[in-house]
N, C-alpha and C positions, 0 to 999 in steps of 0.2 A: 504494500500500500504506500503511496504518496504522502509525505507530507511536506507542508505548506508551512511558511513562515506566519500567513496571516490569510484571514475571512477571502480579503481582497486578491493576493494570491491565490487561490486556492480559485476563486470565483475567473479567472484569467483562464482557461481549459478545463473547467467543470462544465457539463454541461456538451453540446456539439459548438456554439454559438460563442463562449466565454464569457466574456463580458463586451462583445460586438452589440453596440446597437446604433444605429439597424440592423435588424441578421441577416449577412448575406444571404443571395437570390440562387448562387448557381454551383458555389462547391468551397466546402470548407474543412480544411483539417488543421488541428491543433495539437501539439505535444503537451505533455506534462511536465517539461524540461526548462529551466529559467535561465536568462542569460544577467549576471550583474554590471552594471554600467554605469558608468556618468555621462548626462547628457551633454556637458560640454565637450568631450573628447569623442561623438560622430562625427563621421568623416563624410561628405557628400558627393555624389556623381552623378549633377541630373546633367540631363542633354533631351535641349528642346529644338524645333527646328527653325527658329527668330530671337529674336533681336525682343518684341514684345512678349513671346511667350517665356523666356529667360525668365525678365523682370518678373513675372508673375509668377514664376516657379521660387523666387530669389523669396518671395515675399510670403508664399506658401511654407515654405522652408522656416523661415523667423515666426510664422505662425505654430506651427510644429511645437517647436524646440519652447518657446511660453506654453504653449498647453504641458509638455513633458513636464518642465520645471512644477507647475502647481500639482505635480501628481507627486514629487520630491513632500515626505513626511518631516524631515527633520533638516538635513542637507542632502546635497546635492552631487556633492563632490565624494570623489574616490578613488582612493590613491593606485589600485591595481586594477582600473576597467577593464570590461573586457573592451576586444577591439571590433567598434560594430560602423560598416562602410554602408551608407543609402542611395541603391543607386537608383534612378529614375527616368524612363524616357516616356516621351510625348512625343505621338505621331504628327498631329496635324496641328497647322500653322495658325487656326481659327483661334479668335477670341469669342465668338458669335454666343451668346446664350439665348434660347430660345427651346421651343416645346421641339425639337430636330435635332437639337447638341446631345452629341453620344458624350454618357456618364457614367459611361463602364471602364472598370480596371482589372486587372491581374495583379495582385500579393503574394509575393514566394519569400520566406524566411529562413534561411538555410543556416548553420554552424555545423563548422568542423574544428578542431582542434588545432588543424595548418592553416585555414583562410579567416578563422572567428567568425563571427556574424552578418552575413551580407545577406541584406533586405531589399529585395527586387520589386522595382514597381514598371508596371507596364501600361500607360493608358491610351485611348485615341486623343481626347484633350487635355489641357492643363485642369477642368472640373475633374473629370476621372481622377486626376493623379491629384489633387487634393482630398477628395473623397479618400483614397487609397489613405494617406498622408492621416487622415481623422480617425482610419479603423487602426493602426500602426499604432498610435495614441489609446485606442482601446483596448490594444494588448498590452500594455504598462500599467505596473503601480509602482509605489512606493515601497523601498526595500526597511523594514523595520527599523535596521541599524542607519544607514545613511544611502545615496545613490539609486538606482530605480532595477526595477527586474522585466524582464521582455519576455515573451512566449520566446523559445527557441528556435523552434520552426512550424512554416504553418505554410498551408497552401490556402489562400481565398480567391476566388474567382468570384465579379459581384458587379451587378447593372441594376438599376430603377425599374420597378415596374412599371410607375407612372411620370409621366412627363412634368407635369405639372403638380408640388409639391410645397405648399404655400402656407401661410397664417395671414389675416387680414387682420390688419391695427387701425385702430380707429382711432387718431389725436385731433378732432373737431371737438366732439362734446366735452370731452376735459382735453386741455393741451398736453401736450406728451413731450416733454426736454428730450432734446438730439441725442442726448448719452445714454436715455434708458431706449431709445430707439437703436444704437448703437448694443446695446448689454441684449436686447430683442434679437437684430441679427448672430450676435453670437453665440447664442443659444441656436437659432436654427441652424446656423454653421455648423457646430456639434452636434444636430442631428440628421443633419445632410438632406434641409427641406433646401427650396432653392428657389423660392418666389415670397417676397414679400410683397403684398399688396397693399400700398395705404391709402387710407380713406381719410383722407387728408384734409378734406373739408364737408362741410353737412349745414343747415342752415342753424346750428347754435355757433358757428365760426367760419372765417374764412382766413386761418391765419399761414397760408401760403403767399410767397410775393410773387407778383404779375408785374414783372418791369412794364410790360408795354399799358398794362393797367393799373395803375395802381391804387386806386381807389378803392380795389377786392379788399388788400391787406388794410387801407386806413380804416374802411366802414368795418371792416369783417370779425379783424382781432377782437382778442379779449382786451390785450395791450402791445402799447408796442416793443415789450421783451416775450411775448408771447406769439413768435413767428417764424418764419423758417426762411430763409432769404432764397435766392436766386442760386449763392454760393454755396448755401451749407448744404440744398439738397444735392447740386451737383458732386459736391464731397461723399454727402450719402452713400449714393450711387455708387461712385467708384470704392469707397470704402464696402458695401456690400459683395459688389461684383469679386472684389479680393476670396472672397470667401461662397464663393461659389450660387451667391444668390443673386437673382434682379427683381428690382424694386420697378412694380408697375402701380401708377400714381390713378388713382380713382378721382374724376371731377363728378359728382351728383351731379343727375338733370332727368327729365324736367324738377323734379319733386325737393324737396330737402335744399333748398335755395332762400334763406332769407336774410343771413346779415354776410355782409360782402357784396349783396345785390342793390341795395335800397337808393343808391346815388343815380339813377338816373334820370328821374323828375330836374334834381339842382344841375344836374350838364346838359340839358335838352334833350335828354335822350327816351323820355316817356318812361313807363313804368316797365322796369326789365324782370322785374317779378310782386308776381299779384299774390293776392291773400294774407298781407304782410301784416300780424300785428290780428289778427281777427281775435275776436274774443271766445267763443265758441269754437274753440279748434277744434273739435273733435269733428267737427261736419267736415274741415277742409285739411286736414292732414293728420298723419298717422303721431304724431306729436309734436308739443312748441317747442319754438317759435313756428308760424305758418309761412310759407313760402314757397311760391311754385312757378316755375320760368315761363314765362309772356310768347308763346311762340307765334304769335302777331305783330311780335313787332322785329324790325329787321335787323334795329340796334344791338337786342340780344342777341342776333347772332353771332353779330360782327366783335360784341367779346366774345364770345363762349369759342371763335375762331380765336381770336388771339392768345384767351388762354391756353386753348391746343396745340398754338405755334411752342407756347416755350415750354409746355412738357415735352414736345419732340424735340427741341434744342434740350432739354436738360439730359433725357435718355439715350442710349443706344439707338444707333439703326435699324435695328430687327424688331427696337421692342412696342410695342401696341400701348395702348390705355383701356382702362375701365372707364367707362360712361356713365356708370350707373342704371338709373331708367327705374327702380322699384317705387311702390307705395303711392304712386301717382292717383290724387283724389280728382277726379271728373269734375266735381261738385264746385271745388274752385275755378276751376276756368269759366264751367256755365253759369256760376254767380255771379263771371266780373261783367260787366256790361261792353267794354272794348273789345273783349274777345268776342264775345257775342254779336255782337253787332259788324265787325271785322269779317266774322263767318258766313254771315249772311251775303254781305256781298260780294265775298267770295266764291257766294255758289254750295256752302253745305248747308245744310239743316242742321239742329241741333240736337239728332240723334244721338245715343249712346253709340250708334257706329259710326256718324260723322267725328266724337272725341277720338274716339281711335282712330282716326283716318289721320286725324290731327295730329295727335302723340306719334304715331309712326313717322307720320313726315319730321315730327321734331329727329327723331333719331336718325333718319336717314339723309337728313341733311347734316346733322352733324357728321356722318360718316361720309361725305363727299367732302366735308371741309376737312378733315381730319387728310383723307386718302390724297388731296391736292398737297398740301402743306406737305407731306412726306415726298411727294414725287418730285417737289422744288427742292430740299434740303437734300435728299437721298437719292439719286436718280438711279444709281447702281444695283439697288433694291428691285430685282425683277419682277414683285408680283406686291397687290395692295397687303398690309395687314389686317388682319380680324381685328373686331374690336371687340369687347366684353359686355353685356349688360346681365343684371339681377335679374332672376322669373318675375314675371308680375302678371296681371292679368293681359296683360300685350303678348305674352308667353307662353298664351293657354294653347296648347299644341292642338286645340280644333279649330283655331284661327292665324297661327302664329306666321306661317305660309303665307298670307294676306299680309303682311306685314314686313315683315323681318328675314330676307333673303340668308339661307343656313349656311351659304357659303363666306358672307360677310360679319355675319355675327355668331360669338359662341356665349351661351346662356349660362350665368352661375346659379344653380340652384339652391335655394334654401327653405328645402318645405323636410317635413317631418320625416322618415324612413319608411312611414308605410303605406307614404303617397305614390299614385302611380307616375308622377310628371317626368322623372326621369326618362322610363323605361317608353315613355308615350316619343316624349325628345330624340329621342335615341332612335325609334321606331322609323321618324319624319328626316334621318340623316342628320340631327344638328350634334354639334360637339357641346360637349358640357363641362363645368367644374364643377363640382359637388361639394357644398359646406352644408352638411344634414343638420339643422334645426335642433331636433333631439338627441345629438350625440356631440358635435361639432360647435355647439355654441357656449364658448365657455364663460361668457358674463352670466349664463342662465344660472338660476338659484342663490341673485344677490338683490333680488328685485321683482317688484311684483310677486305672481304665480307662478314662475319659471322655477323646474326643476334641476339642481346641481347634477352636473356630469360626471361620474367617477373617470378615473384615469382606462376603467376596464371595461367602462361607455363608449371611450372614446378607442379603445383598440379595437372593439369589435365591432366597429361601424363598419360593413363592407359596402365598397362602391359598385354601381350596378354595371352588369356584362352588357356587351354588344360584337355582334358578327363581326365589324367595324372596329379592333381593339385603338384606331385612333379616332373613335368619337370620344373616350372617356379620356381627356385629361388627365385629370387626375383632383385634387380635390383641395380645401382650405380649411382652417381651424379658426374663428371668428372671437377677434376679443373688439366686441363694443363698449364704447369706455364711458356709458351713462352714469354707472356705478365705479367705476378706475381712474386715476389716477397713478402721475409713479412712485407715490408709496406700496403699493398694491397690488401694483402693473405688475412685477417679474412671480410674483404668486400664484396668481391669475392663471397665469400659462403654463409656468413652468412646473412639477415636469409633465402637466398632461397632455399638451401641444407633442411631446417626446412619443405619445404613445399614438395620436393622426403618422407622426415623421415615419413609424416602424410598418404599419397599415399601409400609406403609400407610397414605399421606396419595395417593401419588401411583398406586400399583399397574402399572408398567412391563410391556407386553406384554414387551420385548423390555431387555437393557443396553443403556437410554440412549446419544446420541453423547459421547465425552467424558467418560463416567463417572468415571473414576480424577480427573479433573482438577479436576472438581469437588469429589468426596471429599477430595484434599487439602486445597483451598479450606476446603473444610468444617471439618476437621480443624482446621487451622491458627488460624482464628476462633474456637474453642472454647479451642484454648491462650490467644487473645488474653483472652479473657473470663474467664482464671482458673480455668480448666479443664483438670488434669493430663492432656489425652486422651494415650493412649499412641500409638507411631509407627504408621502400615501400611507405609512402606518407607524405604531409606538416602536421603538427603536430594538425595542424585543423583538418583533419578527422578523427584522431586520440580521441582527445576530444571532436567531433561531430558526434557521430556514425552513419549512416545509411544518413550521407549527402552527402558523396562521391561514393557511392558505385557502379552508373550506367558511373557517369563520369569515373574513372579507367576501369571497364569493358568493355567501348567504346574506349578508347585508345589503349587498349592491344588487340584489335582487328580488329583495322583499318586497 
C-alpha cells in the first residue's frame, strides 16, 4: 500500500481523475509516484510558431509558476530539487478565440533516473497549451516539509466538449470594481471556462464610457468613480484573453434602458427611451426603474450605432456582442402616444402582431448596423458575425422564423429544465447557449421566492442533445447582482460556477468516481489563489472522505 505524506497528496492519483478539474474528456493515466521540487529551479522549452504566440506562451509561463508558488505550504525552496525541464509546442500561428478555436492538448509526464522529469505539452493553440499548463498545476501540492511534489508520470489527452463555456456578471445593478472583475476571470481561468459575458449595463446604470457619446456615462453612473472607461475595458480584455477567456460585452435593448438614456429631450434629440420614471411599473416593465428604447425615433439608432462602433473597437475581430432583447413589455410602447401615432402612419395597426413586427425590426436593424461597422473596421473577416439575444417571447419557436433569421442570430436560453424551448430551438436549426433558470442561476435563493442552487444542482444540469452537435454551444452560469455586490460577489460563485466549468468542458454521462473529493480539491485551490470560494461542507467531510457523502445527497434533494 501507498503512503502519502498528506490528504492532499494522496488526493493527487487517488481516484482515475486526481485532483484534475475539469476531468479530462479522452485519456488519463496517473502514477502513485511523487516527484520533489522547487519551483524556481524549472527549466522551460516552449516553441511557438510567432513572434505573438511566444509572448503569450512567455506570459502563460509566469502565470504557471504564481499559481505553483500558492500551492508552496510553508517554502518554496529546496536545496536538492529534483530536475524537472517543460517543454511545450504550439502548432498554429492563431490568436483567434472564438466558438472554432481548437482547445485541445496532449500531457505526457515522464521520469527516469538519467533525464528527471520532463513534462510534454503538445497543443494546436496557445488556449490548449495553457489549459494543459492549469491541469500540470493540478497535479501539484504542497510538500509538508518545504518545496512542492508532482504526479510522476501521467499521460492526459483532453479537448472541451463544449465551445462555449461562460459565467455572465452583471455590474449594472450594483457596480462591480475592475479587481473583483479581474479575481472573476481568474477563477474561471482555473476552471478552464473561456467566455465571460458582461452585462455591463441595464436600466439601474449605465456606467460604461461611450467616447463618441458620452452622455450614456454622465446620465447613467451611479458616480463618476463608478465607471469603467474606454481604457480599463480594453485592459480587461487583453488581461482576460491572457488566460484563455473572451469577454463578450452585453448592450440591453429594447427593454432594461432607463438611466444613460434620459438626455435626449435636453440635445434635440426626442425621447430615446419611453416609460421612464412610471409609477406603476409593474404594467411596463419586469422591474424599476422603467425604461424601454423609442424605436420610432431614428436618433436612437444613431446611438445605439455608435455605441456598437466602440464595442467593436474595444474587442477582437472575431468577437460578436450580446444584444440583449428579453423582458420587452408591449404595454409601454402602446401607452406612449409617439409611438403610437408614428405607427399608424407608418402603415401598422396596433396589433399584438404589429409590436412584434416592430420589436423584430428593432433587432434587425441593429444587426445591419452592427454587421456594416464590422465590414468597415474588419474587412479581412470573411463572413458576418452572429449576434446573441435572451429567449423572450420574440423567441417562441412557433413564431420565431417570422422574425429572427437562425443563421444571424443565436438565442441564450433561460427558462426552467423542464421547459421544452430548447429542444423546440434546436428542432427549427437555431444555435443556443443554455443558462437553465433552475440550476444555473446562482443569485437565486437570496431574494424573493427563488430557490438556492447546491453546487450538485448545478453539476447535474445537463445541456440538451441535437443531430447538429454544433447547435449547442454550450452554456453560462448567471450571477445577477440585484442582491451582490463585491463583498459577496466571489461567494456567490465561487466554487459553484466550478461545478457548470466541469459539466461543460467535460459533459459526464454519469457523477464521476470521486466527485465530492475532487470538488473539494477544487474548492480548496481556489481559496489558495485568493479566491473567497464559499464552503460546500463542515471541514469534517472534508478530512473524512466518503462519510458525508449520502447525508449531502439526501439534503439536496428533499
Amino acid at each position: 500500500m501507498e503512503r502519502f505524506e498528506s490528504q492532499r497528496d494522496c488526493r493527487l492519483s487517488c481516484g482515475k481523475y486526481g485532483s484534475v478539474w475539469p476531468m479530462p474528456t479522452v485519456e488519463t493515466s496517473l502514477s502513485h509516484n511523487r516527484v520533489h521540487f522547487d519551483p524556481q529551479k524549472i527549466h522551460f522549452d516552449v516553441r511557438a510558431p510567432s513572434e505573438a504566440t511566444s509572448q503569450f506562451l512567455d506570459e502563460t509561463r509566469r502565470l504557471f509558476l504564481g499559481n505553483l508558488r500558492k500551492e508552496c505550504r510553508r517554502d518554496c525552496t529546496l536545496a536538492s530539487s529534483a530536475k524537472i525541464v517543460v517543454k511545450a509546442n504550439v502548432i498554429s500561428e492563431s490568436l483567434v478565440l472564438d466558438w472554432r478555436t481548437h482547445e485541445n492538448y496532449k500531457l505526457v509526464i515522464n521520469t527516469t533516473e538519467a533525464a528527471g522529469t520532463v513534462v510534454n505539452i503538445q497543443a494546436t493553440t496557445v488556449y490548449g497549451a495553457r489549459h494543459a499548463f492549469e491541469t500540470v498545476s493540478n497535479l501539484v501540492t504542497g510538500s509538508v516539509a518545504s518545496g512542492l511534489l508532482l504526479v510522476s508520470d501521467v499521460i492526459i489527452s483532453d479537448r472541451p466538449v463544449y465551445a462555449h463555456r461562460g459565467l455572465m456578471l452583471d455590474t449594472s445593478r450594483n457596480f462591480i470594481p475592475l479587481s473583483y472583475v479581474r479575481k472573476t476571470i481568474g477563477g474561471m481561468a482555473a476552471s478552464k471556462m473561456n467566455v465571460l459575458h458582461w452585462h455591463v449595463v441595464d436600466a439601474h446604470s449605465f456606467p460604461l464610457e461611450i467616447t463618441r457619446v458620452p452622455q450614456m456615462r454622465i446620465y447613467g453612473a451611479y458616480s463618476s468613480s463608478q465607471t469603467y472607461s474606454h481604457k480599463e475595458v480594453v485592459r480587461l480584455m487583453k488581461y482576460a484573453r491572457l488566460r484563455g477567456i473572451r469577454i463578450i460585452i452585453e448592450i440591453d435593448g429594447p427593454a432594461h434602458a432607463h438611466n444613460g438614456w434620459q438626455w435626449g429631450p435636453e440635445e434635440g434629440l426626442g425621447h430615446l427611451s419611453v416609460c421612464l420614471n412610471r409609477i406603476r411599473w409593474e404594467a411596463y416593465c419586469a422591474a424599476p426603474p422603467c425604461g424601454q428604447l423609442n424605436p420610432m425615433n431614428e436618433n436612437m439608432y444613431t446611438v445605439l450605432k455608435q455605441i456598437f462602433h466602440q464595442v467593436a473597437e474595444m474587442g477582437s475581430p472575431e468577437e460578436t456582442i450580446h444584444m440583449g432583447g428579453d423582458e420587452v413589455y408591449l404595454s409601454c410602447w402602446n401607452t406612449t402616444k409617439q409611438i403610437r401615432d408614428k405607427m399608424l402612419d407608418e402603415g401598422y395597426d396596433l396589433s399584438e402582431k404589429s409590436f412584434f413586427r416592430l420589436w423584430a425590426q428593432f433587432h434587425q436593424r441593429n444587426l445591419l448596423a452592427w454587421e456594416e461597422i464590422n465590414r468597415r473596421m474588419y474587412p479581412s473577416i470573411p463572413e458576418p458575425k452572429p449576434v446573441i439575444l435572451w429567449s423572450s417571447r420574440l423567441t417562441d419557436p412557433l413564431a420565431i422564423e417570422n422574425y429572427l433569421p437562425k443563421n444571424r442570430f443565436i438565442i441564450q436560453t433561460w427558462v426552467d429544465s423542464h421547459e421544452p424551448l430548447n429542444k423546440m430551438l434546436l428542432q427549427r436549426g437555431y444555435r443556443i447557449i443554455v443558462s437553465t433558470r433552475d440550476a444555473w442561476y446562482l443569485d437565486h435563493g437570496f431574494y424573493g421566492s427563488t430557490e438556492y442552487h447546491t453546487w450538485r444542482t448545478v453539476y447535474n444540469n445537463k445541456l440538451p442533445k441535437s443531430r447538429d452537435r454544433r447547435q449547442v454551444l454550450g452554456g453560462e452560469v448567471c450571477m445577477w447582482s440585484e442582491s451582490v455586490d463585491q463583498n459577496s460577489l466571489e461567494s456567490r460563485i465561487w466554487p459553484r460556477a466550478g461545478a457548470a466549468a466541469e459539466r461543460l468542458w467535460s459533459n459526464p454521462k454519469d457523477a464521476p468516481e470521486l466527485i465530492e473529493r475532487r470538488f473539494y480539491r477544487y474548492r480548496d485551490r481556489l481559496v489558495d489563489r485568493g479566491i473567497h470560494a464559499d464552503a460546500v461542507s463542515p471541514r469534517y467531510c472534508v478530512l473524512h472522505e466518503g462519510m458525508c457523502e449520502h447525508y449531502f445527497y439526501d439534503r439536496d434533494n428533499k
